[in-house]
C-alpha positions as CSV (number, residue, x, y, z in Angstrom):
1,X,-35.9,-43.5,-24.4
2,X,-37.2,-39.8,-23.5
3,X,-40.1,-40.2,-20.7
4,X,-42.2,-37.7,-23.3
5,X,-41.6,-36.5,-26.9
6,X,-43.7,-33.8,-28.9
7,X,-46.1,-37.4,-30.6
8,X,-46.9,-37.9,-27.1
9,X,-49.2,-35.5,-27.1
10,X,-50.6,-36.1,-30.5
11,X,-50.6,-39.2,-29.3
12,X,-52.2,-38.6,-26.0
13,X,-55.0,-36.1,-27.8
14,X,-56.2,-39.6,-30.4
15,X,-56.4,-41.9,-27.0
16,X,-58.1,-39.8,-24.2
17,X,-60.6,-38.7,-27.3
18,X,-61.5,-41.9,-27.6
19,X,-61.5,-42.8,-24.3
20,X,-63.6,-39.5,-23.7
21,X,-66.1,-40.8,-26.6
22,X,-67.1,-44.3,-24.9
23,X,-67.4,-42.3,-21.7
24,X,-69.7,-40.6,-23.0
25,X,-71.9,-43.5,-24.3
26,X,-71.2,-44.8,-21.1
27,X,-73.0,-42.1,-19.3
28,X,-75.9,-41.6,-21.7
29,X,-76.4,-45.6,-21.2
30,X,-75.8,-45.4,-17.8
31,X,-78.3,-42.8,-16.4
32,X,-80.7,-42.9,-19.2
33,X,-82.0,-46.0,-21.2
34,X,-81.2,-49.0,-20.5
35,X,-79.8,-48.7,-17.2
36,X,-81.0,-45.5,-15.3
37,X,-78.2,-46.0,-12.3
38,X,-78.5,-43.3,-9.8
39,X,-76.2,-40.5,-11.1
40,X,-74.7,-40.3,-7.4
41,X,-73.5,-43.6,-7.7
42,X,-72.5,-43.4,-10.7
43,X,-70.3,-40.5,-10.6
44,X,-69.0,-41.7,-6.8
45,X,-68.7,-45.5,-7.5
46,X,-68.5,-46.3,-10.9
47,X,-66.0,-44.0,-12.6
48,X,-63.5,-43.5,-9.9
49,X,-63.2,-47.7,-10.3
50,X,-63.1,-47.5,-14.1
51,X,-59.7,-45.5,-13.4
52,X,-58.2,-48.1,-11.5
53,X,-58.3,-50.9,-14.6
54,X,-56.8,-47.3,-16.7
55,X,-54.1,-46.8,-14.3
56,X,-52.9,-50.6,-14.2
57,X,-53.1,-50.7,-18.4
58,X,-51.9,-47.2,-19.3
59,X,-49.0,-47.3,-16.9
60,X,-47.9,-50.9,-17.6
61,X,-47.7,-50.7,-20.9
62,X,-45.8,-47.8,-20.7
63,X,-42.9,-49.1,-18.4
64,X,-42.7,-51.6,-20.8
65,X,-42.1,-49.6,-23.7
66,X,-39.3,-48.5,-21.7
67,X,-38.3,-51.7,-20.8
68,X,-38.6,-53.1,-24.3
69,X,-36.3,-49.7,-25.9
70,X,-33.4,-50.3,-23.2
71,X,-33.3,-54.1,-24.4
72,X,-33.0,-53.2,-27.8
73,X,-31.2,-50.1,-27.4
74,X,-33.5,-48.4,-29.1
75,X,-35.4,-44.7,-28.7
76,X,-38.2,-45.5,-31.2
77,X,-40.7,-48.1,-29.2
78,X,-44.4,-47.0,-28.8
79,X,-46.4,-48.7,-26.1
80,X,-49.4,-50.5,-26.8
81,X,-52.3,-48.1,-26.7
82,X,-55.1,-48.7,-23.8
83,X,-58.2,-47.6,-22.8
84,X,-62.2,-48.0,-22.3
85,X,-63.7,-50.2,-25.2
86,X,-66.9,-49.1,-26.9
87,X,-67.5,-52.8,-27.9
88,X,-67.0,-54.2,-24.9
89,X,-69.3,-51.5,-23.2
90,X,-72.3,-52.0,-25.6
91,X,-72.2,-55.5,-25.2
92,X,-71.7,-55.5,-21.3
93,X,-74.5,-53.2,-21.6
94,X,-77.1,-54.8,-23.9
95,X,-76.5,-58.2,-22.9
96,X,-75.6,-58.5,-19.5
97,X,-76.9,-55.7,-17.6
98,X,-79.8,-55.1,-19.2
99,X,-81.2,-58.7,-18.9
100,X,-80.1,-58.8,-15.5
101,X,-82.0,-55.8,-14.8
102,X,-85.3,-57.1,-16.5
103,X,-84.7,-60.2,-14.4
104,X,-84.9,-58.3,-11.2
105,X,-87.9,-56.0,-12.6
106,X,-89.7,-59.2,-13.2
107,X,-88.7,-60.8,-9.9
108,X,-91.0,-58.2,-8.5
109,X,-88.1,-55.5,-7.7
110,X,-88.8,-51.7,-8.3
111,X,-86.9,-49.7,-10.6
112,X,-83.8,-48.5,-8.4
113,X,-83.5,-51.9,-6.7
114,X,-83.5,-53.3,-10.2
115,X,-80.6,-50.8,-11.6
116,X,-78.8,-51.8,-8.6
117,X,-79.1,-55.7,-9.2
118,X,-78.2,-55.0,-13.1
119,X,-74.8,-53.0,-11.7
120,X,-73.7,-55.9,-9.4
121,X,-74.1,-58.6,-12.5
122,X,-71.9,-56.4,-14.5
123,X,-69.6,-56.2,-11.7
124,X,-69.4,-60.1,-11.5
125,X,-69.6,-61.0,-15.5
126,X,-66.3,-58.4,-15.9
127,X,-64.7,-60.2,-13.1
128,X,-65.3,-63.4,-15.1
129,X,-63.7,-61.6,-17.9
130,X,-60.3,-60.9,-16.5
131,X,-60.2,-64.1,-15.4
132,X,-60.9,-65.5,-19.1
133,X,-58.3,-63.5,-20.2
134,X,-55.4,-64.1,-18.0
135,X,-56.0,-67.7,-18.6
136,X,-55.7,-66.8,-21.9
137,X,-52.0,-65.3,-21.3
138,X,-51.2,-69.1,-21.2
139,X,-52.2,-70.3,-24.7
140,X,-51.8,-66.8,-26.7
141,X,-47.8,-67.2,-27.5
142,X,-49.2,-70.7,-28.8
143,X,-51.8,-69.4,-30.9
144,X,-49.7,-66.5,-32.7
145,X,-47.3,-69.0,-33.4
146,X,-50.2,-71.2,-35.3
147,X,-51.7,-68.3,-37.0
148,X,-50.2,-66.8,-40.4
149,X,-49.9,-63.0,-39.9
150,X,-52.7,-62.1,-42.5
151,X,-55.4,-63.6,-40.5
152,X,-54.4,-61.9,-37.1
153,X,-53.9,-58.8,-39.3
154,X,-57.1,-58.9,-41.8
155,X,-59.4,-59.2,-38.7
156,X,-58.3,-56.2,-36.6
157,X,-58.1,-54.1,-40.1
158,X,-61.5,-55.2,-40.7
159,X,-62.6,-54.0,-37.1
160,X,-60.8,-51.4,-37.9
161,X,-61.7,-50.2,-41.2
162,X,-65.3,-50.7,-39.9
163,X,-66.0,-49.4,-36.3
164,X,-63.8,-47.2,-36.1
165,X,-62.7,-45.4,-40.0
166,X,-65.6,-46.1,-41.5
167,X,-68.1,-45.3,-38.6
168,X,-66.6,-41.6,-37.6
169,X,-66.2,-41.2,-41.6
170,X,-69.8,-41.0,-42.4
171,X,-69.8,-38.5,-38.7
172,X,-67.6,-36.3,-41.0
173,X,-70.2,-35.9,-43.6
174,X,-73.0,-36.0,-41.0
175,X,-71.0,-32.3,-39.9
176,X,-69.3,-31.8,-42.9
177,X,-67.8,-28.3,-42.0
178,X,-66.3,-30.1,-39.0
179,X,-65.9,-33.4,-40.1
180,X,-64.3,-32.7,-43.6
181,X,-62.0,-29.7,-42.1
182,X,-60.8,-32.1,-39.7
183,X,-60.0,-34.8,-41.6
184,X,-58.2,-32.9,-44.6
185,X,-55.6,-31.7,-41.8
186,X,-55.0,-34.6,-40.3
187,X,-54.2,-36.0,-43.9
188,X,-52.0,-33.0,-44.5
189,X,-50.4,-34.0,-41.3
190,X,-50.2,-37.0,-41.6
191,X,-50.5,-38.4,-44.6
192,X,-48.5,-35.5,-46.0
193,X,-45.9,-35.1,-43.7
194,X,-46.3,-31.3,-42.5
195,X,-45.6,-30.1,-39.2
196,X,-47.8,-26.7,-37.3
197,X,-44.9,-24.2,-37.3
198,X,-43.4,-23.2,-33.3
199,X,-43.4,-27.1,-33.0
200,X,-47.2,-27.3,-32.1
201,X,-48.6,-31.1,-31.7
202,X,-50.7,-31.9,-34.9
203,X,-53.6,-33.1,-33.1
204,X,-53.6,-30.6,-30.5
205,X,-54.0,-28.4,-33.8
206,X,-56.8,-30.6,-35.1
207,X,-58.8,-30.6,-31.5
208,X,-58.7,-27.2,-31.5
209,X,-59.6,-26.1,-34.7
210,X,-62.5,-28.8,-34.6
211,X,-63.4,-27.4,-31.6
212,X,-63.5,-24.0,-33.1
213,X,-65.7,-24.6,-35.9
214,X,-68.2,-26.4,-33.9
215,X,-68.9,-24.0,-31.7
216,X,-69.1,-21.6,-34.6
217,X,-71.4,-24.1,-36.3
218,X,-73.4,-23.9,-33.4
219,X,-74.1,-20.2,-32.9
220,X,-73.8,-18.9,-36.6
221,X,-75.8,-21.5,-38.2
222,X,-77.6,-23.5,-35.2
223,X,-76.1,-26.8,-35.0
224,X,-76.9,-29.6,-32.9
225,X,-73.0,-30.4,-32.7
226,X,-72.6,-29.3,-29.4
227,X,-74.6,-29.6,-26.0
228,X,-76.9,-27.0,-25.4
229,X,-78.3,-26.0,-22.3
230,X,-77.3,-24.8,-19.0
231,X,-73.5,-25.7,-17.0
232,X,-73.9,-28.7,-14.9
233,X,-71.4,-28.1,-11.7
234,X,-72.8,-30.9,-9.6
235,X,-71.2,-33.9,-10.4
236,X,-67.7,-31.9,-9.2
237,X,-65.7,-33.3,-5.8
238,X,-63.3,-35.7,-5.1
239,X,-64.0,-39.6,-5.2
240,X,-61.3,-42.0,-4.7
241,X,-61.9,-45.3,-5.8
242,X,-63.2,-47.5,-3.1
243,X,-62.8,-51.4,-2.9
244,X,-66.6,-53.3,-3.1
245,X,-65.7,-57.2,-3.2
246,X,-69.1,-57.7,-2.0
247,X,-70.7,-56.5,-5.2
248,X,-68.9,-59.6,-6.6
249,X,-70.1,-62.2,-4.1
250,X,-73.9,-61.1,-4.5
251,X,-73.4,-62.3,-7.9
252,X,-72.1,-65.8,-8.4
253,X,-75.7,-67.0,-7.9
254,X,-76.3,-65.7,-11.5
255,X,-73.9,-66.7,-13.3
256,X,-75.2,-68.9,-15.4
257,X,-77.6,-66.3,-16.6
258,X,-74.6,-64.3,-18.0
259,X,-71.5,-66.9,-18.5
260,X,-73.0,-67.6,-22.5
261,X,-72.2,-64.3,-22.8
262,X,-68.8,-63.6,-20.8
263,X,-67.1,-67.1,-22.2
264,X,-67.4,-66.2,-26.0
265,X,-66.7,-62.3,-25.1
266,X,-64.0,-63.2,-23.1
267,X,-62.2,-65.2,-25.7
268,X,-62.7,-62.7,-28.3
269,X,-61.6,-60.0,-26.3
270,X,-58.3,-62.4,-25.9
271,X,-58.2,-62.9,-30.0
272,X,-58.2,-59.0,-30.0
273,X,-55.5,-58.5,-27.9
274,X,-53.5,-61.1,-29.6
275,X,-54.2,-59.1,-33.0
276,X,-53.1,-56.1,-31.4
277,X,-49.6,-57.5,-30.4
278,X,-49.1,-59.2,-33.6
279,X,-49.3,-55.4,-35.0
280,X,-47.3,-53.8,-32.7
281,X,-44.9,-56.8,-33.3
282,X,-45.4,-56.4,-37.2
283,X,-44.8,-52.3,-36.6
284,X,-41.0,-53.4,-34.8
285,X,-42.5,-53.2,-31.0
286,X,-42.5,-57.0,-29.8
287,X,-43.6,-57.3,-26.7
288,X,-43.8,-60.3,-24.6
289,X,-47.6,-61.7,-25.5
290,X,-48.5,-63.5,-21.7
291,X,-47.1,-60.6,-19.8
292,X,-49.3,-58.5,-22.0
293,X,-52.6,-60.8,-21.6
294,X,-52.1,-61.1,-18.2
295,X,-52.3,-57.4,-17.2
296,X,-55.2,-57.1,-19.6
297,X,-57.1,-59.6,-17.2
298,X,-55.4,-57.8,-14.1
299,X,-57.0,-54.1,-15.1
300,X,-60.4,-56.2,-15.5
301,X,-60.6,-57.2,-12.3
302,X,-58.8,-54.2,-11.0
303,X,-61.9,-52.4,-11.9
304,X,-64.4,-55.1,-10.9
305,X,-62.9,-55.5,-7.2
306,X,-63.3,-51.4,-7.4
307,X,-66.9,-51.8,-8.3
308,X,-67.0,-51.1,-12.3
309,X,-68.4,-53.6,-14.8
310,X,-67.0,-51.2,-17.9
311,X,-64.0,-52.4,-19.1
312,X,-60.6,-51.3,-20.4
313,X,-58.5,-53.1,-22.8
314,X,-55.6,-52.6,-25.2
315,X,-56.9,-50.7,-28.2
316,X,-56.4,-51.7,-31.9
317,X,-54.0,-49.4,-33.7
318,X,-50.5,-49.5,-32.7
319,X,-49.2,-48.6,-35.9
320,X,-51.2,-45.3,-36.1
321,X,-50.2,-44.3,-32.7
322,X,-46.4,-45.3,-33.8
323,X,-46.8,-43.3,-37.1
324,X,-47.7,-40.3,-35.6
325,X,-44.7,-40.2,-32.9
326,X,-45.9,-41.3,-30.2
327,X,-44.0,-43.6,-27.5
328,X,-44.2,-44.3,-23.8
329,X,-45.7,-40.4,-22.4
330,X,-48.8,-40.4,-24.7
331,X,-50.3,-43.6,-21.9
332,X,-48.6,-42.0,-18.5
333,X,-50.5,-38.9,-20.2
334,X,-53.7,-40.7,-20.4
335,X,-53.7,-42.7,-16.9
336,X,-53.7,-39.1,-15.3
337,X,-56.1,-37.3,-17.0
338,X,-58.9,-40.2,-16.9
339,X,-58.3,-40.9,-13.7
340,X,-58.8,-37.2,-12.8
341,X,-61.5,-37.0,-14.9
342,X,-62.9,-40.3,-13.5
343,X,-62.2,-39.4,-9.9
344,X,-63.6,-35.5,-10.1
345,X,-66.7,-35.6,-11.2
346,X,-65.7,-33.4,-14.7
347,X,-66.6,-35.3,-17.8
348,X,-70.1,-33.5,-17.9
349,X,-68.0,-30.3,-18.1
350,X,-65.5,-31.4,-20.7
351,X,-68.3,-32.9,-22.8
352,X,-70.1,-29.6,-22.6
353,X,-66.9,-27.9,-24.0
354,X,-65.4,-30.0,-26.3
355,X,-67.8,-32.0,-28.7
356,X,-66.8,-36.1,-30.3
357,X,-66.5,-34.3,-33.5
358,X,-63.9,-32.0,-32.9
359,X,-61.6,-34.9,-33.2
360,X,-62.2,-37.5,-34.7
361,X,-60.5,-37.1,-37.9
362,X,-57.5,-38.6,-35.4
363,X,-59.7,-41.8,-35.1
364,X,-60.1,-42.0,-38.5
365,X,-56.5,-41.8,-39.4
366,X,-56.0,-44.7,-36.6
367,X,-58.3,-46.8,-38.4
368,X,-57.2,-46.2,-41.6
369,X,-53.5,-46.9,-40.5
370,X,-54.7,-50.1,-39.1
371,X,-55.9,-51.2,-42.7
372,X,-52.8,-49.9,-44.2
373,X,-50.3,-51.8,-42.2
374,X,-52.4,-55.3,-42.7
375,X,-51.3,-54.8,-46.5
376,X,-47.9,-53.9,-46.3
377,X,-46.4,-56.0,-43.9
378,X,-47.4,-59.2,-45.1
379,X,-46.1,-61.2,-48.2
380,X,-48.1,-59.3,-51.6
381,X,-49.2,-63.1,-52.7
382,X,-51.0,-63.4,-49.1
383,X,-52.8,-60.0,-49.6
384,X,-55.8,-61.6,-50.9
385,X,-56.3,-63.1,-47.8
386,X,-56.6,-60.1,-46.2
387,X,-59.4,-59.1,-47.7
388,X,-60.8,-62.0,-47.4
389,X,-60.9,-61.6,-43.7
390,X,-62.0,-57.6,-44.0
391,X,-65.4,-59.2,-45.3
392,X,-66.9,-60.7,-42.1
393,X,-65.9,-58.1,-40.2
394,X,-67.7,-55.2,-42.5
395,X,-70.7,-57.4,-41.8
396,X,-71.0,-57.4,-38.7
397,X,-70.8,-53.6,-39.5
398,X,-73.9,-54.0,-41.4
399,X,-75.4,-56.2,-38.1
400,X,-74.8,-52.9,-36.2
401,X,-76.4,-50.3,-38.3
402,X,-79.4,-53.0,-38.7
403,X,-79.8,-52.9,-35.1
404,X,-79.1,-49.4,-34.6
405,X,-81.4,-48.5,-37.0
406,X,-84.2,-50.7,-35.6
407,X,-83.6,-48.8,-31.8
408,X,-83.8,-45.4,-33.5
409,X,-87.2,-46.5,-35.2
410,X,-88.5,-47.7,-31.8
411,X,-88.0,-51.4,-31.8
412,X,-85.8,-52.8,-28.7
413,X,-87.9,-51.8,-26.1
414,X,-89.9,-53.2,-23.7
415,X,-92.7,-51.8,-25.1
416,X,-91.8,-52.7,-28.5
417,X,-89.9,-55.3,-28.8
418,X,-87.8,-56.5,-31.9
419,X,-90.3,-58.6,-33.6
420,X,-89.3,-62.4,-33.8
421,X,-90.2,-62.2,-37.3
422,X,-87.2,-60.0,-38.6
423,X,-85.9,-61.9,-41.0
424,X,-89.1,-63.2,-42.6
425,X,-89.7,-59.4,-43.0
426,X,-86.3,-58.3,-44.4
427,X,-86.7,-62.0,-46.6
428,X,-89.7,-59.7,-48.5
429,X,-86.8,-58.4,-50.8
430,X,-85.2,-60.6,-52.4
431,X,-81.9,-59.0,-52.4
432,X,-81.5,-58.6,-49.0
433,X,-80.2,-61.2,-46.6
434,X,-80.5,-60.6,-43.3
435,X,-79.8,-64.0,-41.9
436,X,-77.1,-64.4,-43.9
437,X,-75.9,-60.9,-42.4
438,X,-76.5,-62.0,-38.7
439,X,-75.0,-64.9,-38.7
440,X,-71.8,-63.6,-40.3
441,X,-71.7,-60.8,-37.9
442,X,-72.3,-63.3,-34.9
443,X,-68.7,-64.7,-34.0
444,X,-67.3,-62.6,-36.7
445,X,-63.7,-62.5,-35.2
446,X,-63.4,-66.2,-35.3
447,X,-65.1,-66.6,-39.2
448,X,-62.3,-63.2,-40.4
449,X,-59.3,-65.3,-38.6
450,X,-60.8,-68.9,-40.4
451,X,-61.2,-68.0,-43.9
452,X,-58.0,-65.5,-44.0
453,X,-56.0,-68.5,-42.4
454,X,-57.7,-70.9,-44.5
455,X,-56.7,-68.8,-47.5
456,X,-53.2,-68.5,-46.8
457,X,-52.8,-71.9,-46.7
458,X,-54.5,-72.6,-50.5
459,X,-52.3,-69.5,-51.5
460,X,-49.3,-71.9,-50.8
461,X,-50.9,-75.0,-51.6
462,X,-50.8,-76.3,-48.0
463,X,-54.4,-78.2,-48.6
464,X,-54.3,-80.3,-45.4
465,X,-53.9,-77.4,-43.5
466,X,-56.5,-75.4,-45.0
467,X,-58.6,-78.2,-44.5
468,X,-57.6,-78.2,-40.6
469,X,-58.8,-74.3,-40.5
470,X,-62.2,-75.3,-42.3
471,X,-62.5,-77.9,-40.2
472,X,-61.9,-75.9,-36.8
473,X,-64.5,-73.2,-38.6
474,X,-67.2,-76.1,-38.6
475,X,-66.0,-76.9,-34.9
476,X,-66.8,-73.7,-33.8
477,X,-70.3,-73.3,-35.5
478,X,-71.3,-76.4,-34.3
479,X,-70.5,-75.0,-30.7
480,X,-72.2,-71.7,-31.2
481,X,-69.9,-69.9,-30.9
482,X,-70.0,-68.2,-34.2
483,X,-73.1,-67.7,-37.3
484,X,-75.4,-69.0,-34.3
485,X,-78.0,-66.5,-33.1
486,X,-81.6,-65.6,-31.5
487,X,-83.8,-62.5,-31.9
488,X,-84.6,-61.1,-28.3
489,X,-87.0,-58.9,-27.8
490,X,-84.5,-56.1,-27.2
491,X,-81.5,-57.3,-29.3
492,X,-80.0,-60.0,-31.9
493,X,-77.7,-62.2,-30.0
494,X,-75.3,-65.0,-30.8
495,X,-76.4,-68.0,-28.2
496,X,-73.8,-70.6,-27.4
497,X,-74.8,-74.4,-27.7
498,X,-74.5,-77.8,-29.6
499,X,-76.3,-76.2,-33.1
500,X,-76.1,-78.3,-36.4
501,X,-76.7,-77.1,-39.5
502,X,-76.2,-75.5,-43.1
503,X,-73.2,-73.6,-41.8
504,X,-71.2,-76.1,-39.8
505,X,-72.3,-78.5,-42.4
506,X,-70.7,-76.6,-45.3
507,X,-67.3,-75.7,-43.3
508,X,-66.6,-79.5,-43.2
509,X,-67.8,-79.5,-46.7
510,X,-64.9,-77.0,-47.6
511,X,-62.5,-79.3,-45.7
512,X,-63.2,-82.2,-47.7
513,X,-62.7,-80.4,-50.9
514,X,-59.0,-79.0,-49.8
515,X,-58.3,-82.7,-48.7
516,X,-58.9,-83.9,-52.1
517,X,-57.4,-81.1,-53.6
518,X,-54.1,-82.0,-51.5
519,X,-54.2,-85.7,-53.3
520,X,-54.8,-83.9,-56.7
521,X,-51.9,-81.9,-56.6
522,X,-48.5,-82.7,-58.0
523,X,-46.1,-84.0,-55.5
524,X,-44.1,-81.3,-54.3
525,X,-45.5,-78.4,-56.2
526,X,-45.6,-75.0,-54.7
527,X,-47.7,-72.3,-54.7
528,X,-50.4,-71.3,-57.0
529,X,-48.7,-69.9,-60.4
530,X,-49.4,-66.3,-60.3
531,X,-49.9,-66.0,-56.8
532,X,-47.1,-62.9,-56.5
């Protein structure tokens, strides 16, 4: 296989613009609220050891591509795509950080001291992380063998359809001139087939037409779609990443504060992965699943050793990044130009330059993919279970915008506080749920993978082993580790911990009914008539 083909860069262009946008969430959280680091560390510490988790991913994954096409003889394999995650980096940031850096304000520390303390807890709670996740390696062949494809599938279209489709779709008509120009070429392209003329990369076309019109947006008709404002050139130099294990030992005193947190997220961020493999696999690119967990875990802690708690991970949407050509150069491409970004001090520049929405109609297309592929690859009388498992997953969509809208109103900070009352005051219409909402979107990825697994199995009349997946679904509320969940004052979070209930409950419930549904049915009957 060819070290770089012309979908490398189209490639390259979706990934490093979605890399580029969680950077740039990552600085605005970073340096302003919550966080306020110190921009020097920051910009010296921080981002030159976020590129060292980047270079171990991207440039793993690509050599085995490689590996994987001289196997097979083949020229058509697509590494798995890799890269900062914006879930992962709200989370770290909201419910790991953040806490630990009220902890420290109220333990009498002063503002810096206390952005410090909060930057060392991240360090050790994504060291934690890699950890969860190697151990994962071990048990993740197991668990794709257990799983029917449409409930790895349904979950990561859901997430996809969701956070990353539906989120940068209602961006589009937010900047309509942008977004909708965008997006119609990238349909033309992609959905269409047509190729730029003189063999010009489709999204380097896209970028820079987005790029175009945003700027002319801005100076014809005023639009707040690009920065405004002066050049910053001080962040520019030269900073290698530097090893800081001692970050990591001034945390383990705290870990209990954090590990409800890191244990759940860790084995979520292991069920993603897992989803993502199954797609590649599901798209003709199997790759081995514990080599692939395992360097997941080992760019974690890559970056934690280095001194960063933001971590990278392999991204959802394989398929897209297959569809549109890309193979092994599109992540060799990537590992250089964010660790040069990372290292140099330039992402303020870029930012200033080149604005979210000048491309994310490639996003879009990746998501959309995503949901495509869930529907076509597996049997047409499982496809209702797909959907099935889309629906948790759009709400913990609507968990997102609820708390999103809440910060933009005020609430979620210390001085005003999300009001323990929330869902007493949402309860005041009748036809809105909220706890119903939050506790679906709590644990989501384990309640998509229950009930579209659950659902395959009543397709084909496999009753006891529906009643197994209920069963595991009541297991895991009654843990807490999904629909379980507390209103902070500056966020609604899922708590782990022995929590009866409605919910777990009603799971076993389910169970029962699919055992007696197993005893009801006529001895070796198959699936439901009508089920193609």
């Amino acid at each position: 296989m060819k070290a770089f083909v012309k979908g490398d860069i189209d490639g390259f262009i979706a990934l490093w613009l979605d890399n580029l946008v969680v950077a740039i969430v990552m600085v605005k959280l970073s340096l302003g609220f919550p966080l306020y680091l110190d921009p020097h560390v920051f910009y010296t510490r921080i981002m030159p050891a976020t590129a060292v988790g980047l270079l171990i991913g991207n440039l793993y994954y690509a050599w085995l591509a490689h590996r994987l096409a001289r196997q097979e003889n083949r020229q058509d394999v697509c590494a798995l795509p890799f890269g900062l995650s914006i879930i992962l980096l709200v989370t770290f940031v909201f419910l790991i950080l953040y806490p630990a850096k009220l902890r420290a304000l109220n333990a009498g520390l002063g503002e810096a001291e206390a952005s410090m303390a909060a930057w060392r807890a991240g360090v050790g709670a994504a060291f934690v992380m890699g950890l969860i996740e190697c151990a994962g390696a071990f048990v993740g062949a197991w668990i794709r063998r257990v799983t029917p494809r449409a409930a790895l599938l349904s979950t990561l279209a859901g997430i996809a359809l969701a956070f990353l489709a539906l989120d940068f779709f209602f961006r589009a008509y937010a900047f309509p001139i942008v977004g909708l120009a965008t997006l119609g070429l990238a349909f033309v392209f992609y959905f269409g087939g047509v190729e730029p003329r003189f063999g010009i990369p489709r999204g380097l076309v896209i970028l820079a037409a987005g790029t175009g019109l945003a700027w002319a947006c801005h100076y014809f008709a005023g639009s707040t779609i690009v920065p405004v404002g002066k050049l910053d050139l001080g962040t520019m130099g030269f900073y290698p990443p530097i090893p800081n294990p001692a970050l990591l030992l001034t945390w383990w005193h705290s870990i209990g504060d954090s590990l409800p947190v890191v244990l759940p997220l860790g084995l979520v961020s292991t069920l993603w992965s897992l989803q993502t493999i199954e797609s590649a696999a599901a798209a003709g690119d199997s790759f081995d699943t514990r080599n692939c967990l395992l360097f997941n875990g080992f760019a974690t802690m890559g970056s934690a050793l280095f001194g960063s708690p933001f971590l990278a991970t392999i991204y959802f949407g394989h398929p897209g990044w297959k569809a549109i050509g890309s193979r092994a150069g599109y992540s060799v491409l990537n590992a250089a130009v964010m660790t040069t970004i990372a290292c140099t001090g330039t992402l303020g520049i870029i930012v200033h330059f080149i604005p979210v929405e000048a491309g994310m109609a490639l996003i879009i297309w990746i998501g959309l993919a995503m949901t495509a592929q869930a529907f076509e690859v597996v049997p047409a009388k499982h496809i209702p279970a797909v959907v099935v498992g889309l629906v948790p997953a759009l709400g913990a969509y609507t968990e997102f915008v609820i708390k999103r809208t809440l910060l933009a109103v005020g609430y979620g900070t210390p001085e005003h506080p999300i009001p323990s009352t929330l869902n007493a005051l949402f309860a005041d219409r009748a036809d809105y749920y909220s706890a119903g909402v939050f506790a679906v979107g709590e644990g989501y990825i384990y309640t998509c993978m229950v009930l579209s697994a659950a659902t395959v199995q009543i397709i084909e009349r496999r009753f006891l082993r529906a009643a197994g997946w209920f069963a595991a679904g009541g297991v895991i509320a009654l843990l807490g580790l999904a629909h379980n969940y507390r209103i902070t004052g500056s966020d609604i979070i899922g708590v782990i911990g022995y929590a009866p209930g409605a919910i777990p409950l009603a799971y076993f419930i389910v169970a029962g009914i699919c055992v007696v549904a197993d005893r009801m049915k006529p001895r070796g009957s198959g699936p439901a008539p009508g089920a193609h």
